[in-house]
C-alpha positions, -999 to 999 in steps of 0.1 A, spaced: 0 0 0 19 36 -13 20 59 6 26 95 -1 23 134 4 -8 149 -20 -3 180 -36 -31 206 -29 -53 210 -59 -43 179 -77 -64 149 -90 -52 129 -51 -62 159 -32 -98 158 -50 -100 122 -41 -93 126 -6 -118 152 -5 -145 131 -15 -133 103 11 -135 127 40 -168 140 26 -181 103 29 -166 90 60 -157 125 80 -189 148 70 -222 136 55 -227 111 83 -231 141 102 -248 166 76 -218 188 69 -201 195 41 -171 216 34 -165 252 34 -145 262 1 -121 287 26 -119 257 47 -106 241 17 -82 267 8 -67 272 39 -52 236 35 -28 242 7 -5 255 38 -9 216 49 5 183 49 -20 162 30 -8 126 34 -25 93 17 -28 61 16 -32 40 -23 -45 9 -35 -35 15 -71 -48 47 -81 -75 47 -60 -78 67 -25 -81 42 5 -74 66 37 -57 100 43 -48 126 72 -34 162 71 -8 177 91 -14 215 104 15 234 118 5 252 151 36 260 163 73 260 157 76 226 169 42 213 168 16 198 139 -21 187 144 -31 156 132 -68 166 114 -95 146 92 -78 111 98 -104 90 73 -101 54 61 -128 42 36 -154 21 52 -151 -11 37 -115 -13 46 -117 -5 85 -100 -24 108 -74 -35 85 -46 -21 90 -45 17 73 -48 37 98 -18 25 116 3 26 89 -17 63 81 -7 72 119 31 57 113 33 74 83 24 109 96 47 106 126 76 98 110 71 128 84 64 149 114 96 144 126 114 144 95 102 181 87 114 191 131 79 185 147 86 178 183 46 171 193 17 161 177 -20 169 190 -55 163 177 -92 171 182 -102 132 185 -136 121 181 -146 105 215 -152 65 193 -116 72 183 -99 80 215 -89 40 222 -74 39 188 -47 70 190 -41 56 229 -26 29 209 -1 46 196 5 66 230 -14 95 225 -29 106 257 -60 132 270 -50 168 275 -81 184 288 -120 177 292 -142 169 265 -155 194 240 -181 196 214 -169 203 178 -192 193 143 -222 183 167 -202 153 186 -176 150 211 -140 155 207 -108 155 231 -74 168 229 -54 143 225 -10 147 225 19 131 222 52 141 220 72 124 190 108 110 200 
């Protein structure tokens, strides 16, 4: 399974625009805001192929000199629980630290929390609403 960093605007990125649509947003009756959009060209935009096709995808947001935020972390349904999200999560921490990110945080979605725990990410702080379900900030610092 490639992986590789999307450009912004390109056939890849439009393709993992349509898989976080489907997994990330209409389940919940949101769509995406075309500034929303825009403001990720700034991003890392990171996927996951079978062939040409789109399987799963993350970005990485700088927040600081030293730390990224994991965001919109989507696996297409059928292949859940297989594998891809690890190797997503893998993936995106060892760019992190490739390009000097010393921490990595998230806005998790409380049915995710067990999975990124896996991977030593821990709870910083209570939970919080955000796109009409719960969420916590989750941390870790990369080594």
């Amino acid at each position: 399974m490639p992986l590789k960093i999307i450009e912004h605007n390109s056939k890849e990125y439009y393709q993992m625009i349509d898989l976080r649509d489907e997994i990330l947003r209409k389940p919940l009756g949101l769509y995406f805001d075309p500034d929303e959009l825009y403001r990720e060209r700034e991003d890392l935009l990171i996927g996951a192929f079978e062939e040409d096709k789109l399987i799963g995808c993350c970005l990485l947001t700088r927040t600081g000199a030293h730390t990224c935020r994991l965001r919109q972390m989507a696996v297409s349904s059928n292949l859940q629980k297989k594998g891809i999200g690890a190797t997503l999560m893998n993936f995106a921490e060892n760019v992190a630290r490739d390009r000097g990110y010393q921490t990595m945080v998230m806005h998790a979605r409380k049915t995710a929390v067990g999975f990124y725990q896996k991977f030593g990410y821990s709870i910083s702080g209570n939970e919080f609403f955000e796109v009409t379900i719960p969420h916590y900030v989750m941390e870790k610092r990369l080594r």
